[in-house]
Structure formats: structure tokens, C-alpha cells
C-alpha positions as CSV (number, residue, x, y, z in Angstrom):
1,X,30.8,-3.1,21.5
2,X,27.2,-3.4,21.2
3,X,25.0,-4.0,24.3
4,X,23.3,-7.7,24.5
5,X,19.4,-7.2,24.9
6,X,17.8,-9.6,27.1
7,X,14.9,-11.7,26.4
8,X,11.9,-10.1,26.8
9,X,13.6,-6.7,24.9
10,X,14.5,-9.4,22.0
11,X,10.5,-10.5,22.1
12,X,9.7,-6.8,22.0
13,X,12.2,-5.8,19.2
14,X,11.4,-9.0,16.9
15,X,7.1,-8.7,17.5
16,X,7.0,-4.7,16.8
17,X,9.5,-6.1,13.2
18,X,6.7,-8.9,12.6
19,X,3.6,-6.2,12.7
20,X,5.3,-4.2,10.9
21,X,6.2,-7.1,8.1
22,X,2.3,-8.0,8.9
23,X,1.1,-4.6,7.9
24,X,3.8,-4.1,5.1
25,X,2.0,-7.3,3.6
26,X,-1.7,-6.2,4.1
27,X,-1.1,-3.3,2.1
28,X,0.2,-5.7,-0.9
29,X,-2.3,-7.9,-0.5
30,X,-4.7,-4.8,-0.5
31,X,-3.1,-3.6,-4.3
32,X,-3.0,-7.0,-5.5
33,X,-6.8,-7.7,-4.7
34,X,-7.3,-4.2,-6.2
35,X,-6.3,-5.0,-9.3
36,X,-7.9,-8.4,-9.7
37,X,-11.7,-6.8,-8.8
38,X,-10.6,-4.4,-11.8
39,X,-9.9,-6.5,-13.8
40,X,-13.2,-8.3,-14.0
């Protein structure tokens, strides 16, 4: 059975997920603006 996580250890689990998403999505954002300055 898993063990129910309160609140603020949801708020924890679900922010340290978003930064990671955040910083997943800089780095694409990074290559995609890469290749457009090349391109030109």
C-alpha cells in the first residue's frame, strides 16, 4: 500500500518535477534558438 504524502511533501514533489520540466525546456529552447541564429 503506498504511503499518502501530505501537503506540503506534495508541493515539494510536484515544484522540484516543474524545475525540472522548466530546465528540460530551456535546454530546447536553447537548440532551437541555435539553429535559427545559424541559419541566417
Amino acid at each position: 500500500m503506498r504511503k499518502r504524502l501530505s501537503f506540503k511533501e506534495l508541493m515539494t514533489k510536484n515544484k522540484s518535477e516543474i524545475l525540472k520540466d522548466h530546465l528540460a525546456l530551456e535546454k530546447i529552447d536553447a537548440k532551437i534558438e541555435k539553429k535559427h541564429t545559424n541559419k541566417n
